[in-house]
C-alpha positions in Angstrom: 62.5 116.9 -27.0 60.2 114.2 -28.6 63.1 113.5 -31.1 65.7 112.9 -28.1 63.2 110.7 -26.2 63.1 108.6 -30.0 66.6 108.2 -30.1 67.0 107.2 -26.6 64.4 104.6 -27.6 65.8 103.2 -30.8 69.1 102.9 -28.9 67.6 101.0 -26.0 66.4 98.6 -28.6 69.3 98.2 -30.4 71.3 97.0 -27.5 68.1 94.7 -26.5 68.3 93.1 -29.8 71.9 92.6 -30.2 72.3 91.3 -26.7 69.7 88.5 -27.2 71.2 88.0 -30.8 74.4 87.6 -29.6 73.6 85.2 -26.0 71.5 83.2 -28.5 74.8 82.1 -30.3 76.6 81.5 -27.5 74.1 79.0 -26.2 74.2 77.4 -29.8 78.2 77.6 -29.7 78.4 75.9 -26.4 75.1 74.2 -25.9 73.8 76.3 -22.7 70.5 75.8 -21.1 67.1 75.4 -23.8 68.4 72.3 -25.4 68.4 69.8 -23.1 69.6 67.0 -25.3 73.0 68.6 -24.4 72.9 67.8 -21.0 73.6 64.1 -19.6 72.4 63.0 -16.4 73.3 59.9 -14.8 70.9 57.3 -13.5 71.7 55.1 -10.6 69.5 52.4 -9.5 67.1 53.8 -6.2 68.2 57.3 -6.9 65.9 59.9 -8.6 67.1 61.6 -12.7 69.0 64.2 -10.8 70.4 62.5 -8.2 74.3 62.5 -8.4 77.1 60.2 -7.1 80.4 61.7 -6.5 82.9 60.0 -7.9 85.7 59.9 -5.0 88.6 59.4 -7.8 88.5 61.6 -10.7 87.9 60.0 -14.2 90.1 61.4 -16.8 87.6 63.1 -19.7 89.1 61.0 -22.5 88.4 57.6 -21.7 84.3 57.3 -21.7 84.6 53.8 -21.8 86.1 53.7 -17.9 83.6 56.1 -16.5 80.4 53.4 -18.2 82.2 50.7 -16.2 82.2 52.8 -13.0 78.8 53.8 -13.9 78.2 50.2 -14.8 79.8 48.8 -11.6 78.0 51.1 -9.2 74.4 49.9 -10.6 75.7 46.6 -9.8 76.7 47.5 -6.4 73.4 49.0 -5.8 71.3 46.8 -7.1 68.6 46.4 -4.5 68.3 50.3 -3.3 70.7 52.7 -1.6 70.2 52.8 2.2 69.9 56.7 2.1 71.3 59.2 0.2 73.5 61.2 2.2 77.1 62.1 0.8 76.8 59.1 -1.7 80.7 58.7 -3.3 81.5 55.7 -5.5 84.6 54.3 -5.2 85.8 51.2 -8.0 84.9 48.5 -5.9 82.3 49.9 -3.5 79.7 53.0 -2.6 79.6 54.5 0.7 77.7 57.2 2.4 79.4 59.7 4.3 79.1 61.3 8.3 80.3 64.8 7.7 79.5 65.5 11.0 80.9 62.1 12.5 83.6 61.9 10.1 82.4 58.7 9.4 80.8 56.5 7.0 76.7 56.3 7.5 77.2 52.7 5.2 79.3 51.0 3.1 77.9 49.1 0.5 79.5 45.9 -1.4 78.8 43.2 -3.8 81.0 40.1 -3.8 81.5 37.0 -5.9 83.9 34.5 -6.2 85.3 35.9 -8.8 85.7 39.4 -7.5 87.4 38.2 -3.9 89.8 35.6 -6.1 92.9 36.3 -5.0 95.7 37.5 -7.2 99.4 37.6 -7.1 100.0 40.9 -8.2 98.3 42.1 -5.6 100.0 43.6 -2.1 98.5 44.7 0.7 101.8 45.3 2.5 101.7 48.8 0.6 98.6 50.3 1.1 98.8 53.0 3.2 96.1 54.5 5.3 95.4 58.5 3.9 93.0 60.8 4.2 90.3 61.0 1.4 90.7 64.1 0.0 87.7 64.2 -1.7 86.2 65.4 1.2 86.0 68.8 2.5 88.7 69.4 4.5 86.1 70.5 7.5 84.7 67.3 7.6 87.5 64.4 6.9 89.4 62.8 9.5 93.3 62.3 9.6 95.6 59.7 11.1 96.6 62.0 13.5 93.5 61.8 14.7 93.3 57.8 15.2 97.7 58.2 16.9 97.6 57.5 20.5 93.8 56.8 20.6 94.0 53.7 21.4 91.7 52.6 18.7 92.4 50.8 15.0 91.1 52.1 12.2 88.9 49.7 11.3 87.7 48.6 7.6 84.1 48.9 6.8 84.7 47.7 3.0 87.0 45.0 4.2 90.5 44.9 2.1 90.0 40.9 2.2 86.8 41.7 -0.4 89.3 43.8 -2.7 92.3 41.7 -2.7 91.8 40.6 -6.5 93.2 44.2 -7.8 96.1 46.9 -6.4 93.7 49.9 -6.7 90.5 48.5 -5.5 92.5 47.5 -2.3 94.4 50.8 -1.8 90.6 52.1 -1.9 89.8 50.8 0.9 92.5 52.5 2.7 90.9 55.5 2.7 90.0 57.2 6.1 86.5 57.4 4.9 85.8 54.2 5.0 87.3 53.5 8.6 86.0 54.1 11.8 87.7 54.0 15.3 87.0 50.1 16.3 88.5 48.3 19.5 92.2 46.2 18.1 92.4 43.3 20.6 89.6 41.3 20.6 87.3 43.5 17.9 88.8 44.4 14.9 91.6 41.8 14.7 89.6 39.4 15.9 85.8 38.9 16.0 85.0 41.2 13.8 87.3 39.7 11.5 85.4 36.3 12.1 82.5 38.0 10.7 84.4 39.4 7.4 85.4 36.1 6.5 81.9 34.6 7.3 80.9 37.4 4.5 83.2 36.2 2.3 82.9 32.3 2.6 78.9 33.2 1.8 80.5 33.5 -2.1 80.9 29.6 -1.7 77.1 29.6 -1.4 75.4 32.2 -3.4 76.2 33.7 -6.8 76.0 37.2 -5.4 76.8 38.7 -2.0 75.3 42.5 -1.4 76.9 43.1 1.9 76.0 46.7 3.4 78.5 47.6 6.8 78.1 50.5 8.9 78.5 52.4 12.6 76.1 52.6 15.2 75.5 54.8 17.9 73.1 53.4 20.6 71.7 54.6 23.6 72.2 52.8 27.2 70.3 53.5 30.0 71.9 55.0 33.2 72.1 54.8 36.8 69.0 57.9 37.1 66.9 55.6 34.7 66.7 57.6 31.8 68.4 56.5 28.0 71.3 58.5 27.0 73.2 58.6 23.7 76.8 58.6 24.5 80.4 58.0 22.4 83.4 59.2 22.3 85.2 61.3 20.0 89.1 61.2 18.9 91.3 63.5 17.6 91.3 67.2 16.9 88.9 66.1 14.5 86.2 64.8 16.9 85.7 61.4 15.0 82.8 59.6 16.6 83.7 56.3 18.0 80.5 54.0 16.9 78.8 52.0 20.3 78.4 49.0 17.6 78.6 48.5 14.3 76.5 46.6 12.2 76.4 44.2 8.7 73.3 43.6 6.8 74.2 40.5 3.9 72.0 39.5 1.5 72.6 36.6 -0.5 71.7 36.1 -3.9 71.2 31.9 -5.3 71.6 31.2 -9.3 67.9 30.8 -9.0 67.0 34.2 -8.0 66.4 33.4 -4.3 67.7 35.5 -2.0 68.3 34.9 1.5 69.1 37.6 4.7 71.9 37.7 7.5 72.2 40.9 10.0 74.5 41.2 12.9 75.1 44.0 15.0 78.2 43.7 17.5 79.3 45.6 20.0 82.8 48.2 19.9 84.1 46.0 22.5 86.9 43.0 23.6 84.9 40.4 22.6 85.5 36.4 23.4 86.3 33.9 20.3 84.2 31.9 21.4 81.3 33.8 21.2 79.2 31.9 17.9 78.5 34.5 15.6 75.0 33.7 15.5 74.9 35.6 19.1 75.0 38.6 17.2 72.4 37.7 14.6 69.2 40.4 14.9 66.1 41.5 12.9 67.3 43.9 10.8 64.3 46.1 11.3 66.0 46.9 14.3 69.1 47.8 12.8 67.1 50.2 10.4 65.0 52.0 13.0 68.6 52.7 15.3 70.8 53.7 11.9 68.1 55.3 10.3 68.7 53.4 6.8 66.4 51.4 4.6 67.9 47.9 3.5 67.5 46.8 0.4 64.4 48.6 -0.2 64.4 47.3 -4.3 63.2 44.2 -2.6 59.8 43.1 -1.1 60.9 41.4 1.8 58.3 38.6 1.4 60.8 37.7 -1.5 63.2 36.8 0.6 63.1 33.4 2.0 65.3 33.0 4.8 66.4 36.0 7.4 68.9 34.7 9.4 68.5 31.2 8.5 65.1 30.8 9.4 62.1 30.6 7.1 60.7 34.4 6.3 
């Protein structure tokens, strides 16, 4: 009896041993777990060691070189903090954060130059086409089914004007995650396009323009007197359709000095000739109603100027 128990023993040990002999050179072999040296993890600017950014396109393994520049280019991007940290996806030309519930973007963030929004010939809009971004769970994206008969555009948060000096930066910003439903006649073709421009002709003024560009839903106080959060959605989808939207533009001199613009505008018909400093607001305010911190990489005693007056 004592003998059997022995064997069972020495058996029990033998497959102990060999198992741990053998998992040991697999980690070597393939470089599992212990060693972390192994393991890369990248770092983007306001986001903690683990924190990861999707990468909306996929990068090909073999060219490392193209995945530093995207790396490269999103730290540039991001330069003065991420707004939140929701659903972060880089795209090659801008960062946004997604809605998965609103099935649309919480931000959009840019940087512009006049280098980056030079025009160039090779370069069509005419054949962009608007498509869902697959990179999304299929529960959670919108469609353009969902925007036909609406009644609404799909309006740019990245603005194509700000991509225009390269085909696949511009076809980017086609994506259905980075539109949301916006009013056509008197909004999006119009007076919010005034403001897209103004963003862009800031390039003539400052070396660097961070521009950050997302919905809002607001409350509005009813006939009973109480505050009530209320949109509508499109679509068999449900995409939200923002009250307002908002752009938060910070704008960065040769000399390091920065200086502040933030509008909030309203999904509505809105008149020409409405000056677009009627839309100008703290943008405190636009933080406490989106929920988002602004440029939290900088003190805001550094900058000089919010909305043109001294800070």
């Amino acid at each position: 009896m004592a003998s059997k128990n022995l064997l069972k023993w020495f058996l029990f040990g033998s497959a102990s041993v060999g198992g741990f002999v053998a998992g040991t050179a697999f980690e070597k072999k393939y470089k599992l777990w212990g060693d972390t040296t192994h393991q890369t993890f990248k770092r983007y600017p306001g986001l903690p060691i683990y924190g990861v950014v999707s990468a909306a396109t996929p990068f090909s393994p073999t060219p490392a070189v193209q995945e530093s520049s995207s790396v490269n280019r999103v730290a540039q991007i991001m330069k003065y903090g991420f707004p939140s940290l929701d659903n972060v996806k880089s795209y090659d030309d801008f960062v946004l954060s997604y809605d998965r519930r609103n099935r649309v973007a919480h931000w959009v963030f840019e940087h512009l130059s006049k280098e980056n929004i030079k025009y160039n010939d090779g370069v069509d809009r005419s054949t962009c086409q608007f498509k869902p971004d697959e990179s999304i769970h299929p529960y959670f994206r919108s469609d353009n089914s969902d925007y036909k008969g609406s009644g609404f555009d799909r309006g740019h948060l990245a603005a194509a004007g700000n991509h225009k000096s390269n085909q696949k930066c511009i076809e980017q910003t086609f994506y259905l995650s980075n539109m949301a439903p916006q009013i056509g006649e008197g909004f999006n073709r119009h007076s919010w396009n005034r403001l897209e421009k103004h963003v862009r002709k800031l390039t003539k003024t400052y070396e660097n323009v961070y521009c950050c560009t997302g919905p809002l839903y607001l409350p509005r106080k009813e006939a009973n007197g109480k505050n009530y959060v209320k949109y509508e959605v499109i679509g068999a989808n449900h995409v939200a359709v923002p009250t307002h939207f908002f752009k938060v533009v910070v704008g960065e001199k040769s000399n390091g000095e920065l200086e502040m613009e933030s509008y909030v505008m309203p999904n509505q018909r809105i008149d020409d000739s409405v000056p677009l400093t009627s839309f100008q607001v703290p943008p405190d305010s636009i933080e406490r109603a989106a929920g988002l911190l602004f440029f939290d990489n900088i003190s805001r005693k550094k900058i000089s100027k919010i909305n043109g007056k001294k800070n």
